[in-house]
C-alpha positions as CSV (number, residue, x, y, z in Angstrom):
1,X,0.0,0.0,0.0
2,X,1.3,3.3,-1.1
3,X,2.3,5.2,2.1
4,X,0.0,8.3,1.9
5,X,-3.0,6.1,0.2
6,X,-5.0,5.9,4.0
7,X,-5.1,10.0,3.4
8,X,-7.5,9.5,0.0
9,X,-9.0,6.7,0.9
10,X,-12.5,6.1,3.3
11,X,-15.3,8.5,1.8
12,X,-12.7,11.4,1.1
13,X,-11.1,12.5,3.6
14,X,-10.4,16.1,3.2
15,X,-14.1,16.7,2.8
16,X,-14.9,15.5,6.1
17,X,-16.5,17.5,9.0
18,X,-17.4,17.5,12.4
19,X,-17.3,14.1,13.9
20,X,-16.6,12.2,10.3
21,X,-13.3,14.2,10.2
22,X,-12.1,13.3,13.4
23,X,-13.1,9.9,13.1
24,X,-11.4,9.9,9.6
25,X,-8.3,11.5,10.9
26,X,-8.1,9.2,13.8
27,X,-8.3,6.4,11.4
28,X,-5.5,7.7,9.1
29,X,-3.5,7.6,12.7
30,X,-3.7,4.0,12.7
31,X,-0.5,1.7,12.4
32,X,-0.5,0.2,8.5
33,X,1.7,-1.9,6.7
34,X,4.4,-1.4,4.9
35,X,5.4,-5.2,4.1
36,X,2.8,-8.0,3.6
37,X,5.5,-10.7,4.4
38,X,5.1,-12.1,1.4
39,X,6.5,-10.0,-1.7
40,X,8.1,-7.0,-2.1
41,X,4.8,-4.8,-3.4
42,X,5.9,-1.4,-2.7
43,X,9.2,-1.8,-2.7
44,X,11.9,-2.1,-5.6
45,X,15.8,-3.3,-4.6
46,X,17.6,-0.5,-4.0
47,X,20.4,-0.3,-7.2
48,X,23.3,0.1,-5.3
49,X,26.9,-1.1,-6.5
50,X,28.0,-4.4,-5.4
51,X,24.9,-5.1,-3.5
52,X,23.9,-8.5,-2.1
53,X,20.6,-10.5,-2.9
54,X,17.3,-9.4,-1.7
55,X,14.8,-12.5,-0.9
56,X,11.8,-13.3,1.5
57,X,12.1,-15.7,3.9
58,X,9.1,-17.0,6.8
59,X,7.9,-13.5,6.8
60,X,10.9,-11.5,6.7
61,X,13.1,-9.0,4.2
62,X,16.9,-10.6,3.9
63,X,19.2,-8.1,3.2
64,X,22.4,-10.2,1.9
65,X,25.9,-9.1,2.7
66,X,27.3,-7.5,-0.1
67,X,29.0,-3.9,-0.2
68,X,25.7,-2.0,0.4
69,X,22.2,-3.9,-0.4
70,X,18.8,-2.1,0.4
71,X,14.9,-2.1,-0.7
72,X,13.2,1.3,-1.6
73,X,10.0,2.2,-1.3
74,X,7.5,3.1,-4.7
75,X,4.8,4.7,-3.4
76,X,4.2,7.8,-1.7
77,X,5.0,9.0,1.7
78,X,4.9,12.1,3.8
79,X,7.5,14.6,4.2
80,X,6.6,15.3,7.6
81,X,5.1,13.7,11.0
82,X,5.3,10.5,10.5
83,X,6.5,7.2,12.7
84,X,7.8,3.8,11.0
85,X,8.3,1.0,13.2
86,X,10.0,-2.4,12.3
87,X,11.7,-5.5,13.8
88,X,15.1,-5.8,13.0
89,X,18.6,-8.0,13.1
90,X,22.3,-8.3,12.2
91,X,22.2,-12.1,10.5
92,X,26.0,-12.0,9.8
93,X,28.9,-9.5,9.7
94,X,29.4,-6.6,12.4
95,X,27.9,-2.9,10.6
96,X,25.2,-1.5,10.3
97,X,22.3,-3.3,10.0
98,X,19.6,-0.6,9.8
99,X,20.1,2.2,7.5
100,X,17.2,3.9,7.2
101,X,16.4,6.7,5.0
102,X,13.4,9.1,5.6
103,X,12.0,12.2,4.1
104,X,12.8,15.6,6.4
105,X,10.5,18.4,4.7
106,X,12.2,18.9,2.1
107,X,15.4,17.0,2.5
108,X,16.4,13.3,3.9
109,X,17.9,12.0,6.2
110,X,19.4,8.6,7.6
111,X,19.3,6.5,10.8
112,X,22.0,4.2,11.3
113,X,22.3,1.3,13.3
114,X,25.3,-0.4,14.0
115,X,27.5,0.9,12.0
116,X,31.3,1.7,12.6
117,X,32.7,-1.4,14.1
118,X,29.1,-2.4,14.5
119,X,27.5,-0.4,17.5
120,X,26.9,3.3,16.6
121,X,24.1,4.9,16.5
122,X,22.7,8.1,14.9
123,X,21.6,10.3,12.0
124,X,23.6,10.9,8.5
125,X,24.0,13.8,7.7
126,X,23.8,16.5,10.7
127,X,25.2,19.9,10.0
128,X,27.5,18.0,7.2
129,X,29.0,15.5,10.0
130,X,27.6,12.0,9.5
131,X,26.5,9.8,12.4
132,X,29.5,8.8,13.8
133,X,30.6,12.4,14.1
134,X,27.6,14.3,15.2
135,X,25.6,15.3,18.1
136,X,23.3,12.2,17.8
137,X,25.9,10.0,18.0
138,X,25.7,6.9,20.1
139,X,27.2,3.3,20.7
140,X,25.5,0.3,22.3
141,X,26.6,-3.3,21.3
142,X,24.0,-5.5,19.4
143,X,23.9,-9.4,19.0
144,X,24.1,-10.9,16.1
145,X,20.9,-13.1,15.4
146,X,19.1,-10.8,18.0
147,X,15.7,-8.9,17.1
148,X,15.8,-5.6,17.9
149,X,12.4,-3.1,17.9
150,X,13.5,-0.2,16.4
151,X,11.0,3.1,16.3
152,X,11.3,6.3,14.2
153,X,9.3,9.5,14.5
154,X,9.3,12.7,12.3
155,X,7.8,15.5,13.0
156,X,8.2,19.6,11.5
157,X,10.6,20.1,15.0
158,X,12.7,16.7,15.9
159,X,13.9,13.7,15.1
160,X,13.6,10.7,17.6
161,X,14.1,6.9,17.7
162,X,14.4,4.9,19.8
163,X,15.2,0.6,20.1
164,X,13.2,-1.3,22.4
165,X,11.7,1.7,23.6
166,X,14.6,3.2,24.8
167,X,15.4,6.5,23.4
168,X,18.5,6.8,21.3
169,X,18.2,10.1,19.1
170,X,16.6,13.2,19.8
171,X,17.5,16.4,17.8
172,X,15.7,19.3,17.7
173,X,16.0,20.8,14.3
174,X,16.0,24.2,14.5
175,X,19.5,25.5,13.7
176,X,20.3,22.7,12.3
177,X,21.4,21.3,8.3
178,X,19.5,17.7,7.5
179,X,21.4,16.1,4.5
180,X,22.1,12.7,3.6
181,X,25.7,11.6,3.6
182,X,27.4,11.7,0.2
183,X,27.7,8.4,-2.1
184,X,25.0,6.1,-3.0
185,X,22.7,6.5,-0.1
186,X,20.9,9.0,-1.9
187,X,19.3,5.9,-4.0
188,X,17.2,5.0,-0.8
189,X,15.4,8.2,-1.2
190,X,12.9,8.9,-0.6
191,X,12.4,6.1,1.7
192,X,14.4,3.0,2.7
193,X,16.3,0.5,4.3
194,X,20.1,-0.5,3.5
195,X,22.5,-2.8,5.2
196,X,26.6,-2.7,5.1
197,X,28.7,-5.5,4.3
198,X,26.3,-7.4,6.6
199,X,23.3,-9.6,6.4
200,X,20.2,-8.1,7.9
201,X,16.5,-8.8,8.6
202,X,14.1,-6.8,8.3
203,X,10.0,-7.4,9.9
204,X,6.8,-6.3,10.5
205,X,7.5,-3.1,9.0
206,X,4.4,-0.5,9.7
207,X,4.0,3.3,9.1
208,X,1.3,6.0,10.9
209,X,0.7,9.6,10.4
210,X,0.9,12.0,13.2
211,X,-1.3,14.9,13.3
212,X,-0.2,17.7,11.3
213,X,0.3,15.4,8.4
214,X,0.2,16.9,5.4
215,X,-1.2,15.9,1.6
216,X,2.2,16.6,0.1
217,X,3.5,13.5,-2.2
218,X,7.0,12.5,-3.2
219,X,8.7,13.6,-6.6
């Protein structure tokens, strides 16, 4: 399902009132699917050089090792106020497993996890400095094999995340430049996941909009 389709679907949204647009707005709220655990509808392998194989396996995304191997996302999506959440692991190898890339108004941006000798944690690019580098750095160590519940939310003022519920990034954004790293990241855009030189897994991926979500679709 395209990511912004709940916004035109269920009577027309935007010409609710009253009650039926607060219902409909609280429905749009909802946690949807991104991945039916079966195919990769929605998505397309993200063309990077070198990458590893892309399958399906009992319900979840494998990201083969290979120098950078990642799945895109199709549809549409918002710019702004948002949350994805997902299940994830590190299969084999010791980076990062999670590299998602997400819409920020107008720009994008990246959340890395375990990357740089496999434990840090944080955004690419802040302010030009890329996660291991910036304010939002962080380092934890993470077992291979392990499923790890990894949370993102976008809003117009900050950037959180957070892994089992724990928060891990919180930046503010006022002040601050939001750019993705330079190299072949920038395929990901406008939304996606990527892996390094490592085998990932990736499950139970699922989107919502926040309130103050806007109409705006991707280019």
């Amino acid at each position: 399902m395209p990511l912004l389709a709940v916004l035109i679907a269920a009577s027309g949204w935007s010409q609710q009132t009253g009650s039926s647009a607060a219902a409909g707005q609280s429905q749009s709220q909802q946690w949807r699917s991104l991945f039916d655990g079966r195919s990769l509808e929605g998505w397309q392998e993200t063309p990077f050089t070198d990458r590893g194989k892309v399958r399906i396996e009992n319900g979840t995304i494998i990201l083969g090792a290979g120098l950078m191997t990642g799945i895109s996302r199709t549809g549409d999506y918002p710019r702004s106020n948002f949350e994805v959440r997902l299940e994830a692991a590190r299969l084999e190898g010791n980076d990062f497993f999670v590299g998602l890339t997400f819409p920020v108004g107008e720009s994008f941006c990246t959340l890395i996890i375990g990357g740089w000798g496999g434990g840090t944690i944080g955004l690419s690019n802040v302010d030009g400095w890329d996660a291991s580098s910036n304010q939002t750095y962080n380092w934890r160590e993470f077992e291979n094999g392990r499923w790890y519940a990894i949370r993102l939310r976008v809003t117009d003022k900050q950037i959180r995340a957070w892994i089992d519920e724990k928060l891990i990034v919180n930046l503010e954004l006022e002040g601050h430049v939001i750019k993705l790293r330079y190299g072949e990241i920038k395929l990901s855009r406008p939304f996606g996941f990527a892996s390094y030189m490592t085998t990932a897994g990736l499950r139970r991926l699922e989107y919502r909009l926040l309130p103050g979500s806007s109409n705006t679709l991707g280019q």
